[in-house]
C-alpha positions in Angstrom: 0.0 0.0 0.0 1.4 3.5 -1.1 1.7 6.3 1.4 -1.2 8.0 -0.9 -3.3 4.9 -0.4 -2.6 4.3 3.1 -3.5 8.6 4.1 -6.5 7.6 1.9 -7.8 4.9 4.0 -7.0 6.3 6.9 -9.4 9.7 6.3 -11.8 7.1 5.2 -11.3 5.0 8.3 -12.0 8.2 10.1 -14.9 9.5 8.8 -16.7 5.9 9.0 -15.6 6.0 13.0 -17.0 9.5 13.5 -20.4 8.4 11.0 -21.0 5.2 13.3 -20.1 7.4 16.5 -22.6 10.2 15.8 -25.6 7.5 14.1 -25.2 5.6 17.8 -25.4 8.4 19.6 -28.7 9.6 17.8 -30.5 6.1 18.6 -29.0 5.4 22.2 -29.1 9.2 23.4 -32.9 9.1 23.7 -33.4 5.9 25.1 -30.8 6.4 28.4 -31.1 10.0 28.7 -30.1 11.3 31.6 -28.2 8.4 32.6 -27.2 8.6 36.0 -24.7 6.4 38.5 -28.1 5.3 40.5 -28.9 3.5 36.6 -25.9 2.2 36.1 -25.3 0.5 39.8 -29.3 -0.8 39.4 -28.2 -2.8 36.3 -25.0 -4.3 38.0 -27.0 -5.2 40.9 -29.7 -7.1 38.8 -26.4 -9.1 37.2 -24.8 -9.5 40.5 -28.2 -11.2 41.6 -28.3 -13.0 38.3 -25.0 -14.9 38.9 -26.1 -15.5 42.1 -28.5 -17.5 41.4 -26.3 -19.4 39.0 -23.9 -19.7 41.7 -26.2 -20.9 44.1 -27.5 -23.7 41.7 -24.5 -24.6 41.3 -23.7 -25.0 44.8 -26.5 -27.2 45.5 -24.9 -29.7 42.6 -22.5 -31.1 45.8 -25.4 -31.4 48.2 -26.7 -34.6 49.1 -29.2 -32.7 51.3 -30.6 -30.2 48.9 -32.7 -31.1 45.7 -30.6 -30.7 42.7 -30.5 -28.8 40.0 -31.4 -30.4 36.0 -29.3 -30.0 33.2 -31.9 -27.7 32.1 -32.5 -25.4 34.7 -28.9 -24.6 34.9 -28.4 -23.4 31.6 -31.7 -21.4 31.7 -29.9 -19.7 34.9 -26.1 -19.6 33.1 -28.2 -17.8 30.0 -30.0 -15.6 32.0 -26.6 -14.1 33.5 -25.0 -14.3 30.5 -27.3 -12.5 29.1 -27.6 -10.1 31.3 -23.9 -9.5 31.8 -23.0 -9.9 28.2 -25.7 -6.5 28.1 -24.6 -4.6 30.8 -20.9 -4.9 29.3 -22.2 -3.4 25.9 -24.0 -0.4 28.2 -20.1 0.2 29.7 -18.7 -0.2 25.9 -21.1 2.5 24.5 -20.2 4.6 27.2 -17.0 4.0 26.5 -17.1 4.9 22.8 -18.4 7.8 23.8 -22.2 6.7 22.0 -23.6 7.6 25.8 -22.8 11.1 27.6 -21.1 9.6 30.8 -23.2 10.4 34.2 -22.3 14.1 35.2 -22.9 14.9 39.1 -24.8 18.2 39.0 
């Protein structure tokens, strides 16, 4: 690649970056508006007790005393956190990419 070329694709590369920067903004900016801390800790909580649960499922694998667990109901509960953490981590990546204003403390 030529230094022409590669200056080329690089303005190109930039102005795609800024296009998909400003497009996210204009869909997610509506829908989390104002985003505060007291949103953002609700959502971590709700996966905290999410994996919990999958935890505590899992626990109860090793106990004689406790009624088990299926196949089944522990990969509803390992979706369910997945899910829900797998989401969460996209919320801190769109904040991150600067597609959601970061919580302000006025």
């Amino acid at each position: 690649m030529s230094d022409d070329d590669l200056r080329q694709y690089q303005r190109f590369a930039l102005t795609i970056e800024q296009a998909v920067r400003m497009a996210n903004r204009e869909v997610l900016h509506p829908i989390v508006d104002p985003l505060t801390e007291e949103k953002i800790l609700a959502v971590a909580v709700e996966v905290a007790k999410r994996r919990a649960g999958y935890i505590n499922a899992t626990m109860k694998l090793g106990q004689a005393d406790e009624t088990r667990p299926t196949g089944d109901e522990l990969r509803e509960l390992r979706l369910d956190y997945e899910e829900t953490r797998d989401a969460f981590a996209n919320l801190m990546t769109s904040i991150e990419r600067g597609y959601i204003d970061v919580p302000t403390n006025d």
